[in-house]
FISEFI-192383 format. One record per residue (C-alpha): residue number from 1; residue in three letters; x, y, z. Coordinates in Angstrom, 3 decimals, m for minus. Example, Ala and Ser with C-alpha at 12.3 -4.5 7.8 and 13.67 -1.06 7.14 Angstrom:
  tivo  fifi         x         y         z
     1   ala    12.300    m4.500     7.800
     2   ser    13.670    m1.060     7.140
! end
This chain:
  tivo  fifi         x         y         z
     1   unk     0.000     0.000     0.000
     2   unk     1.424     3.194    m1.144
     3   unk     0.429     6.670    m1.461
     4   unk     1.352     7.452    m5.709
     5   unk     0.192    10.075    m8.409
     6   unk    m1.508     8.910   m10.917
     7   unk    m2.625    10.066   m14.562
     8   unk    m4.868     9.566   m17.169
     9   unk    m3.022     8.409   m20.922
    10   unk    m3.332    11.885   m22.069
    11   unk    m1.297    13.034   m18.587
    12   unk    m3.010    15.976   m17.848
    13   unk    m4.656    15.571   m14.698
    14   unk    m2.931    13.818   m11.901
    15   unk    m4.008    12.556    m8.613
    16   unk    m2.609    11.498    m5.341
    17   unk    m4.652     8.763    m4.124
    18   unk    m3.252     5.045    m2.212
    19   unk    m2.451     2.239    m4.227
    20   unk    m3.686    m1.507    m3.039
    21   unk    m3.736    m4.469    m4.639
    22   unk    m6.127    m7.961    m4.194
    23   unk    m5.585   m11.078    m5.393
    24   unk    m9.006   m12.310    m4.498
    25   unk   m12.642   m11.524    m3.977
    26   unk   m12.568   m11.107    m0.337
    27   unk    m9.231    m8.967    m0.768
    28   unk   m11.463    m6.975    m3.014
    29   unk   m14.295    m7.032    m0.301
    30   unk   m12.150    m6.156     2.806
    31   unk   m10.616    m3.044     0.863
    32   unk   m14.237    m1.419     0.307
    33   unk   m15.086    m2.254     3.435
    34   unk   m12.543    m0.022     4.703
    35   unk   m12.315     2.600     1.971
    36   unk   m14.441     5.696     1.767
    37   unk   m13.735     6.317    m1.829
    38   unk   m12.464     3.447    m4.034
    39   unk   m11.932     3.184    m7.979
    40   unk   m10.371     0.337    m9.603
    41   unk    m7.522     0.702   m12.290
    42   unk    m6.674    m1.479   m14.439
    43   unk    m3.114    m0.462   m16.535
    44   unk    m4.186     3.610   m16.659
    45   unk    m4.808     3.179   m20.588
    46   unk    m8.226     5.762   m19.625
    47   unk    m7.051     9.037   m21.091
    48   unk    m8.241    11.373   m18.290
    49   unk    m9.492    11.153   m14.941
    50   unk   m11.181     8.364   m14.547
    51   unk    m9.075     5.510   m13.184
    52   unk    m7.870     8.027    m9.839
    53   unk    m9.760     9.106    m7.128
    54   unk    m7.995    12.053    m4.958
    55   unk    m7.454    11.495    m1.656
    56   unk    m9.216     7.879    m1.863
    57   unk    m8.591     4.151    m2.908
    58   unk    m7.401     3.161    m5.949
    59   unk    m7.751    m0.953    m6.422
    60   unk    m5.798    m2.874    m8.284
    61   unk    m7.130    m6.403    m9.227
    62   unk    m3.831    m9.238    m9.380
    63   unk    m6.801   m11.465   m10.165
    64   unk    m5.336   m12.422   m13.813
    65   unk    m5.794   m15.690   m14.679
    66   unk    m6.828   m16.643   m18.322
    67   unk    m9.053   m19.849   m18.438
    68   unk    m8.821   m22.671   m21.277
    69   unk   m10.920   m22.196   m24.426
    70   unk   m14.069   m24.511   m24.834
    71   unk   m14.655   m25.858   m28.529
    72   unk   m17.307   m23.148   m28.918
    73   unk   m14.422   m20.617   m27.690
    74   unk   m15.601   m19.535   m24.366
    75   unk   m13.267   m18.968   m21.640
    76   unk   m13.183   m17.476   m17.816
    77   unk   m10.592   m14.833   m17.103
    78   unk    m9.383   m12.549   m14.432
    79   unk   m10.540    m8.878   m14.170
    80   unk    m7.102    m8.031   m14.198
    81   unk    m5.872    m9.825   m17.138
    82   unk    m4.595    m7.844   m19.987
    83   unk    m5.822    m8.119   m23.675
    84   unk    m2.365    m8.649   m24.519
    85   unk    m2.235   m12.308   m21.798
    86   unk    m5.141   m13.215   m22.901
    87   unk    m4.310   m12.724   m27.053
    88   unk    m0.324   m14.201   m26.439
    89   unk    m2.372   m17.512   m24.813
    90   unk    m5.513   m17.889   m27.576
    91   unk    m4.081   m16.496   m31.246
    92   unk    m1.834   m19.934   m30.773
    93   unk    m4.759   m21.843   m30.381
    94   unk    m7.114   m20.089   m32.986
    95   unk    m9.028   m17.370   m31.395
    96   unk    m9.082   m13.275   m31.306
    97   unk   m10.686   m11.077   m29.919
    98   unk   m14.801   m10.511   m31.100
    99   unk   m14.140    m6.723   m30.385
   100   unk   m10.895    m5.506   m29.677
   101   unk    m9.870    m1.183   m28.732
   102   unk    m6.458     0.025   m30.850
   103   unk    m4.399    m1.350   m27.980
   104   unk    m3.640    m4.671   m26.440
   105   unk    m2.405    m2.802   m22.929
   106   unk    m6.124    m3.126   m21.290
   107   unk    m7.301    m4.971   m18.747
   108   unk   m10.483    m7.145   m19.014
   109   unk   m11.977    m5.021   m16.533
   110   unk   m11.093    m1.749   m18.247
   111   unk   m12.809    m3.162   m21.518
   112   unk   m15.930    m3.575   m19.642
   113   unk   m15.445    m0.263   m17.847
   114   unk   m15.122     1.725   m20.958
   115   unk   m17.463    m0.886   m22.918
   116   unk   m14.750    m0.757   m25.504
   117   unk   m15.196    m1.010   m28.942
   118   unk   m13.403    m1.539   m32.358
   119   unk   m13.132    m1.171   m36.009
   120   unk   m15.930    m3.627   m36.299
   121   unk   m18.874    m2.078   m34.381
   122   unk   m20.944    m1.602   m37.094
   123   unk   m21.365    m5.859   m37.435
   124   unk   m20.369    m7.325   m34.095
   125   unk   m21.105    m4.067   m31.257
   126   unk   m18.804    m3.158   m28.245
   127   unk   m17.740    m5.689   m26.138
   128   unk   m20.205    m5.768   m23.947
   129   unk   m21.816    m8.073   m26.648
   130   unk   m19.540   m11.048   m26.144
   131   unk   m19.674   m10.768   m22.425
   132   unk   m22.173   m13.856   m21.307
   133   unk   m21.723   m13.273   m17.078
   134   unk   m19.377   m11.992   m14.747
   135   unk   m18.299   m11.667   m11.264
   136   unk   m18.537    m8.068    m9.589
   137   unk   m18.010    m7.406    m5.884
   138   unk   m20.099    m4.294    m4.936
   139   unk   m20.166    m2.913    m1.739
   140   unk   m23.248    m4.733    m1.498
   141   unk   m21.505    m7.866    m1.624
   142   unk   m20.439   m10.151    m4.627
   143   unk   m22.758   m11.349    m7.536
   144   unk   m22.976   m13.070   m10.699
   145   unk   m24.518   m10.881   m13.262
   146   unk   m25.337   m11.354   m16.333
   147   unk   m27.941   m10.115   m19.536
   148   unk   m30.537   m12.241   m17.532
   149   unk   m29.350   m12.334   m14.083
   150   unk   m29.672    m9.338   m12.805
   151   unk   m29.811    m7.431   m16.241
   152   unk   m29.949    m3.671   m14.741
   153   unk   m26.513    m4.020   m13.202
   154   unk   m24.809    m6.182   m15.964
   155   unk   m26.030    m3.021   m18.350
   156   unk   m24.902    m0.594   m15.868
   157   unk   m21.639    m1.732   m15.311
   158   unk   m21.174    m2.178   m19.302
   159   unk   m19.657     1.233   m19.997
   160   unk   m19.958     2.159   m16.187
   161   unk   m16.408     3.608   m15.894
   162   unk   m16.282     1.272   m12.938
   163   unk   m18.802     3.032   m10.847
   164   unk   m21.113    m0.204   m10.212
   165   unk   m18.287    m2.131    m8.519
   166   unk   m15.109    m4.192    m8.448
   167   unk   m14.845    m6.906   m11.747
   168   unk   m13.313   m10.212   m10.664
   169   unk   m13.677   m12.430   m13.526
   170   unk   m15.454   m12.728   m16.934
   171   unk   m16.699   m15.564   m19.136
   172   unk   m16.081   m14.237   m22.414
   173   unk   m16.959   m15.504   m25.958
   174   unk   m14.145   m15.431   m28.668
   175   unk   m13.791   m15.211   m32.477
   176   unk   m12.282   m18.307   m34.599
   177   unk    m9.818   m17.483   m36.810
   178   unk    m7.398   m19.651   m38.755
   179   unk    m4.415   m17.027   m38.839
   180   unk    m2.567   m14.553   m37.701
   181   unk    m3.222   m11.998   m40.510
   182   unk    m5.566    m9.676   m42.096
   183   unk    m6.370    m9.106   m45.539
   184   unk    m6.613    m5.375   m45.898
   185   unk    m8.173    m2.936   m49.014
   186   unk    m6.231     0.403   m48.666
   187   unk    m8.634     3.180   m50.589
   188   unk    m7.376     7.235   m50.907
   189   unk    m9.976     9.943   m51.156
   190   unk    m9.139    13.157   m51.690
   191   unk   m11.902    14.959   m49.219
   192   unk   m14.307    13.463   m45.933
   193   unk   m17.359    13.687   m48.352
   194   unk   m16.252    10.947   m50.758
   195   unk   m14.885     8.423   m47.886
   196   unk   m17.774     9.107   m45.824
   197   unk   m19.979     7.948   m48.836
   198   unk   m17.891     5.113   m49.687
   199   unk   m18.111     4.143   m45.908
   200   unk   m21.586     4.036   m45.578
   201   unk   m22.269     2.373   m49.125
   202   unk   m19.437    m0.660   m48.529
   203   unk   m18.733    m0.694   m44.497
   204   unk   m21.577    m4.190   m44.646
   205   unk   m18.985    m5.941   m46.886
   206   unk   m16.360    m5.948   m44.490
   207   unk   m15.622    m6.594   m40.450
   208   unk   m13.184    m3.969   m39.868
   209   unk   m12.763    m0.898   m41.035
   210   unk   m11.462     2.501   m40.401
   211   unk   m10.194     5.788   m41.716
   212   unk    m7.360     8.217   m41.318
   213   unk    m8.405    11.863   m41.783
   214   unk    m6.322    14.817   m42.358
   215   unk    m8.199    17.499   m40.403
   216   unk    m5.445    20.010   m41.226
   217   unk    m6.569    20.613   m44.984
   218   unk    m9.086    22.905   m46.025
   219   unk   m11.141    23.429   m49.439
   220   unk   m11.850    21.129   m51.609
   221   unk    m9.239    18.431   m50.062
   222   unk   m10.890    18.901   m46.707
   223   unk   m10.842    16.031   m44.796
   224   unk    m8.947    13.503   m47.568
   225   unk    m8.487    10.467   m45.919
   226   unk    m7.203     7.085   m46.007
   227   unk    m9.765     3.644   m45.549
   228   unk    m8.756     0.640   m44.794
   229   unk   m11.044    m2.049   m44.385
   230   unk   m10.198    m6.018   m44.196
   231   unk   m11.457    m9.417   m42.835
   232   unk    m8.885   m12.178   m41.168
   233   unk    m7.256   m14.352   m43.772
   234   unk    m7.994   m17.990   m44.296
   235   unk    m5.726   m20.594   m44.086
   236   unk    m5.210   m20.530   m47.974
   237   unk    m5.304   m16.914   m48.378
   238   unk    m1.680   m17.276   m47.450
   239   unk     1.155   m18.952   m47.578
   240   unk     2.280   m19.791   m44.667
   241   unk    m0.406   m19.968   m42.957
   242   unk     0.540   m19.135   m38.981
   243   unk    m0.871   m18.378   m35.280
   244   unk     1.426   m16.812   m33.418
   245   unk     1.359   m14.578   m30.600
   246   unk     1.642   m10.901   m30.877
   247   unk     5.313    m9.331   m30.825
   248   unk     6.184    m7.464   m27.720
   249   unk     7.473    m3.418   m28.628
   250   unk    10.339    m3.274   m29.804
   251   unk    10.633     0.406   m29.281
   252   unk    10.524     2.951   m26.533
   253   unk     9.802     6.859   m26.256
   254   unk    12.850     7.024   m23.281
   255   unk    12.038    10.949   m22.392
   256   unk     9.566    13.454   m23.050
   257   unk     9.414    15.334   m26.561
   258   unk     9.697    19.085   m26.443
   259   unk     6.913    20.990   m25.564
   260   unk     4.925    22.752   m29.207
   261   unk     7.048    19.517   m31.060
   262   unk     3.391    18.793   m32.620
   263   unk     2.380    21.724   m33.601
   264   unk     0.278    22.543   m36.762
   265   unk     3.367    22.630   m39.346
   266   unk     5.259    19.524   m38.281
   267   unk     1.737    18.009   m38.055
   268   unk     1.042    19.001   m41.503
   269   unk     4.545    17.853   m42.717
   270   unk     3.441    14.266   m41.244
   271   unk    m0.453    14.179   m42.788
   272   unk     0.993    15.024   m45.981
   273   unk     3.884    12.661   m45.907
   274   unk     1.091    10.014   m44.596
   275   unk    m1.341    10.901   m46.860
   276   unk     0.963    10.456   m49.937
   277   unk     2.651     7.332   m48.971
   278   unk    m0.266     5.774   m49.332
   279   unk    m1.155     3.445   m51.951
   280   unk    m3.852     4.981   m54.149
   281   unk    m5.831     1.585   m54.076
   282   unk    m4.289    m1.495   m52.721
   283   unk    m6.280    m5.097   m52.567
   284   unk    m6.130    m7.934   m49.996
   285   unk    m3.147    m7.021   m48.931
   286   unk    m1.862    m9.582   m45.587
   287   unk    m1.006    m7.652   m42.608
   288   unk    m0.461    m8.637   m39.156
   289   unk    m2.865    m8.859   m36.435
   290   unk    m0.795    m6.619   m34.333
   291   unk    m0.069    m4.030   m37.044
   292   unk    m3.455    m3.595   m37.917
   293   unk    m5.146    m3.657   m35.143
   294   unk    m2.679    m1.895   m32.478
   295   unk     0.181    m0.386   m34.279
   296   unk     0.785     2.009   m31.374
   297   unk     1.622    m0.354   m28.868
   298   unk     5.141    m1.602   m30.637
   299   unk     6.276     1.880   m29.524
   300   unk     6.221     2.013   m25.322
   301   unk     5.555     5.147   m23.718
   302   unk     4.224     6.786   m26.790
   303   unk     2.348     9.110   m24.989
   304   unk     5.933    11.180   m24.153
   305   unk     5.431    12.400   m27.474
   306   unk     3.549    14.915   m26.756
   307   unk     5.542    16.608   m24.091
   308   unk     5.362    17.251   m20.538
   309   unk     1.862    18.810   m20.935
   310   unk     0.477    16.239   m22.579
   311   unk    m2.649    16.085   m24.593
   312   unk    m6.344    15.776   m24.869
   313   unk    m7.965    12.579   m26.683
   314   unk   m11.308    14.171   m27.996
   315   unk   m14.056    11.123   m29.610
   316   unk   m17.448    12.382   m30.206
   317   unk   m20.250     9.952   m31.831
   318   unk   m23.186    11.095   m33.708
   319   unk   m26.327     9.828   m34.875
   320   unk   m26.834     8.867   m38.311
   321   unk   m29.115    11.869   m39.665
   322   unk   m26.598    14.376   m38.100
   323   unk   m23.209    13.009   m40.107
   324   unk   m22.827    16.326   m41.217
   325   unk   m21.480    17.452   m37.755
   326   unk   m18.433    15.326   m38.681
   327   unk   m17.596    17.559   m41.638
   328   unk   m18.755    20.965   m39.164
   329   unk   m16.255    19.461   m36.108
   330   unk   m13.238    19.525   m39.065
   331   unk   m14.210    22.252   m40.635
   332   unk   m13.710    24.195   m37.323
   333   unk   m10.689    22.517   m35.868
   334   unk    m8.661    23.315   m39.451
   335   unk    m9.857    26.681   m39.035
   336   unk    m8.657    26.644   m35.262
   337   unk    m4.997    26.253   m35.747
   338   unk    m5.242    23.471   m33.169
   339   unk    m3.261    20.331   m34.606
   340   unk    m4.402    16.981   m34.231
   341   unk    m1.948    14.390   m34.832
   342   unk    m4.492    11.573   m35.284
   343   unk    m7.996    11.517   m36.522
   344   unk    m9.888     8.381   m36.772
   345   unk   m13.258     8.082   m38.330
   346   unk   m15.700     4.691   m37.881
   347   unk   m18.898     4.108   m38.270
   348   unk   m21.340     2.308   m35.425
   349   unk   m23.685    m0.379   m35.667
   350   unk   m26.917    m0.443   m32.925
   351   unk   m26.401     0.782   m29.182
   352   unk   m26.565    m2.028   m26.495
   353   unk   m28.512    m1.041   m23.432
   354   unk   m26.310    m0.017   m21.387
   355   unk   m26.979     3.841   m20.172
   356   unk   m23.591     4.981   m20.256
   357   unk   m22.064     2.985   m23.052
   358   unk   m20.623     5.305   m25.854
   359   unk   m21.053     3.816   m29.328
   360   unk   m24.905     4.935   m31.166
   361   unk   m25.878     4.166   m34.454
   362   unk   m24.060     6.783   m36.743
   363   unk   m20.618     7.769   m37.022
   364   unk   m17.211     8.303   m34.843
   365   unk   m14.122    10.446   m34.713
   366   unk   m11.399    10.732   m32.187
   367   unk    m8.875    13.228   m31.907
   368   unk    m5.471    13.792   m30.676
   369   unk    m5.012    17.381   m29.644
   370   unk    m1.422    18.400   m28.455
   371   unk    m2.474    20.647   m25.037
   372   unk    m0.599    24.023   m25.589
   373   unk    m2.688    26.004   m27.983
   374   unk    m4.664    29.159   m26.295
   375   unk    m7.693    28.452   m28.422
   376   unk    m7.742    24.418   m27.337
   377   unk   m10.529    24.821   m24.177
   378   unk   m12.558    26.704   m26.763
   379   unk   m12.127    24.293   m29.314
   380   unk   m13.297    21.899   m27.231
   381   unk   m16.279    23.836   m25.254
   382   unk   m17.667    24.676   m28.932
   383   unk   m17.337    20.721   m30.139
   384   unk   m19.635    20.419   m26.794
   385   unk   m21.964    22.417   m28.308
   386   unk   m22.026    21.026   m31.610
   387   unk   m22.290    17.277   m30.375
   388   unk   m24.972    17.724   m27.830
   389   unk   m27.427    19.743   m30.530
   390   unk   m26.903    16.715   m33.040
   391   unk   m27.668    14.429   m30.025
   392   unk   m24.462    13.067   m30.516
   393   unk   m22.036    12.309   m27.057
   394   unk   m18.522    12.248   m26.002
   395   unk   m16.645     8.902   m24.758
   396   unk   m15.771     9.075   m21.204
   397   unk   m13.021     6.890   m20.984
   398   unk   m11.361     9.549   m22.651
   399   unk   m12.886    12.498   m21.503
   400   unk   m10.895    14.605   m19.059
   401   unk   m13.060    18.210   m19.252
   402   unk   m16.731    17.998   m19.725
   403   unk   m18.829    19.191   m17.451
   404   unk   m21.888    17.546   m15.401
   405   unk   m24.555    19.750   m17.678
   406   unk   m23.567    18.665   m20.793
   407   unk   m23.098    14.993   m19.582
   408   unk   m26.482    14.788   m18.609
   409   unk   m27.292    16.034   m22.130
   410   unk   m25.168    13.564   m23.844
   411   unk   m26.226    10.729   m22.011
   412   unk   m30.229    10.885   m21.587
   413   unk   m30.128     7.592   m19.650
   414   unk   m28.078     8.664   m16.819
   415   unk   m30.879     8.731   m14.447
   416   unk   m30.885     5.098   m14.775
   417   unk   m27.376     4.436   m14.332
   418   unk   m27.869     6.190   m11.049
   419   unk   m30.883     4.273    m9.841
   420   unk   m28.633     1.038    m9.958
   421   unk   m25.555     2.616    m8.586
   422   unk   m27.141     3.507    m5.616
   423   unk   m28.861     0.023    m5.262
   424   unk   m25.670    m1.092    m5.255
   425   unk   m23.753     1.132    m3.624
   426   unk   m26.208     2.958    m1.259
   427   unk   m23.132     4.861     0.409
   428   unk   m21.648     6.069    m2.484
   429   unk   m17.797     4.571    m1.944
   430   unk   m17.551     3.791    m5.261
   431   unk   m16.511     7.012    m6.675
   432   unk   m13.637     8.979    m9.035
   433   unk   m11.890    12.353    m9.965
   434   unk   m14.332    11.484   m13.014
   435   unk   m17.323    10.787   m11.137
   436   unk   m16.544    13.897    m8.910
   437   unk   m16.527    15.928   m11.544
   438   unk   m19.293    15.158   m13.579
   439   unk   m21.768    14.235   m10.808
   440   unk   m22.103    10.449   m10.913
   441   unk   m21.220     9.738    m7.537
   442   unk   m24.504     9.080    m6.519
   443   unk   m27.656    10.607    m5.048
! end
């Protein structure tokens, strides 16, 4: 037990809180039972706030192990298991992940905290979807909880930001596959109105797919982007045909970059070196499970990047009807002078139930802002404004500035969420700089 500061990924709001670990349910149970404020952490991937609690209890499950596979591919495993244990144990064997975030470094529990989701919402949903029951210790006591047992808290804790209680294990359905790689169509488009149509007319033909945006361009090239989209290969797609496990990183970041190194013209030297290094139309093309689905995490520490002030991770979704709020939110961040090193644009299938999951039907884009620029906490306050008057929403897990007004406007179920948390935790222990700050303590 130790007192430590924590941070979010984007390491711009720390927090002194102490640190204990539990290596079992009634480890879990004894340290609520003496905690006035507890959050659980899994390995801090949460951009902002909401793995710390000041002053409090932050939990750290040791509960990690990862289960055999069934022939139908269902396994138990640990809370506190990563997605990289549990991938380096099952790609051998012939499963992946149903839905899987861009990085490996998560815990089971933080997927279900964050009801993560991937480049393949839009067939298979978050994860919450492949979750069939799971162990949670609130300071109730301990349950099993599941779609039918006990449905409200199962849904509540599915995007829950780990309000509803401690996660000690999972049963967890997995995806066949017979190889380690992807087959991958790489498409260019010169603007966001000619992906974003070739998105929503060809998304159904494929699991996965993303794009890359330039939100630094303006005009007619505004938004140009690159899609790619793929499926995992067959066993005679290619030649050979392997399973193994993913490669650890092979490089670090050892100290943090300047301060202002990303700033609009080195970001605009990368889009544009990006943007034409890519192929112009490229079929089927075998990739690597690990390259396409979490290139980031072969570099270690790539956060440092961005400098000892770190940086905002900003993801909005919106409905459907309102995907021109996409093209409004780049139109006014390359008119800013804000850069953003990363844009990523998806599209999402239906919503699950749970009242503070993120993903809606419609369309997604996160955004890596450098924290620096004057103008950034307007930026921001006026993308607010634009998502909740689409009836769009921000995704907590990587929130680290909204306030409790617009939260309640982005999220129209919270109400609920709160009726369950304070079933379940009646003396509101379960709590978070997050949860402070937005009002979801409890009532």
């Amino acid at each position: 037990m130790s007192r430590v500061t924590l941070r979010g990924w984007g390491r711009t709001t720390p927090g002194v809180a102490t640190v204990r670990h539990a290596s079992n349910e009634s480890e879990i149970t004894a340290t609520l039972e003496s905690s006035r404020a507890l959050i659980a952490r899994g390995l801090g991937r949460s951009y902002g706030d909401a793995a710390q609690v000041s002053g409090g209890t932050v939990l750290v499950s040791d509960i990690s192990d990862v289960g055999p596979v069934d022939d139908e591919g269902v396994l138990d495993i640990g809370a506190g298991a990563s997605l990289d244990q549990l991938l380096t144990q099952c790609i051998p064997q012939g499963w992946f992940l149903p839905v899987t975030p861009g990085t490996r470094q998560v815990t089971i529990g933080g997927a279900i905290a964050a009801d993560v989701h991937g480049k393949n919402h839009h067939l298979d949903g978050s994860f919450a979807r492949h979750v069939l029951e799971m162990r949670i210790v609130t300071p109730s006591g301990p349950a099993t909880i599941s779609p039918d047992l006990d449905g409200e808290l199962f849904w509540a804790t599915m995007g829950g930001m780990g309000l509803t209680g401690v996660v000690s294990s999972v049963t967890l359905k997995l995806l066949k596959i017979e190889t380690d790689k992807v087959l991958v169509d790489t498409q260019r488009f010169s603007n966001l109105d000619e992906v974003m149509s070739e998105m929503t007319s060809g998304d159904e033909n494929f699991r996965y797919s993303v794009a890359w945006v330039d939100c630094m361009t303006r005009g007619a090239n505004m938004g140009r982007a690159v899609l790619t989209r793929g499926d995992h290969a067959r066993a005679n797609d290619v030649s050979p045909a392997s399973l193994r496990a993913p490669a650890p990183a092979r490089l670090t970041v050892p100290f943090d970059a300047p301060s202002g190194l990303l700033n609009r013209f080195t970001v605009q030297a990368f889009n544009e070196a990006w943007f034409r290094s890519s192929p112009r139309r490229q079929l089927a093309k075998p990739e690597s499970i690990s390259s396409f689905f979490h290139p980031l995490d072969g570099i270690r520490n790539w956060n440092r990047l961005y400098g000892r002030r770190g940086f905002v991770q900003y993801q909005f979704c919106v409905p459907e009807e309102s995907s021109d709020t996409v093209r409004h939110a780049i139109e006014h961040l390359s008119s800013s002078g804000v850069a953003s090193f990363l844009a990523v644009l998806k599209r999402f299938g239906p919503a699950n139930p749970g009242p503070l999951s993120f993903p809606l039907p419609g369309w997604t884009l996160a955004l890596d802002l450098p924290v620096g620029p004057a103008s950034l906490p307007q930026l921001l306050d006026d993308l607010d404004e634009m998502i909740v008057s689409a009836g769009g929403r921000i995704y907590l897990a990587k929130d680290a500035r909204l306030s409790p007004e617009k939260m309640r406007a982005m999220y129209p179920k919270l109400d609920a969420f709160l009726e369950v948390k304070n079933r379940v935790d009646p003396e509101h222990q379960l709590t978070s700089d997050l949860a402070r700050r937005l009002d979801l303590v409890g009532a």
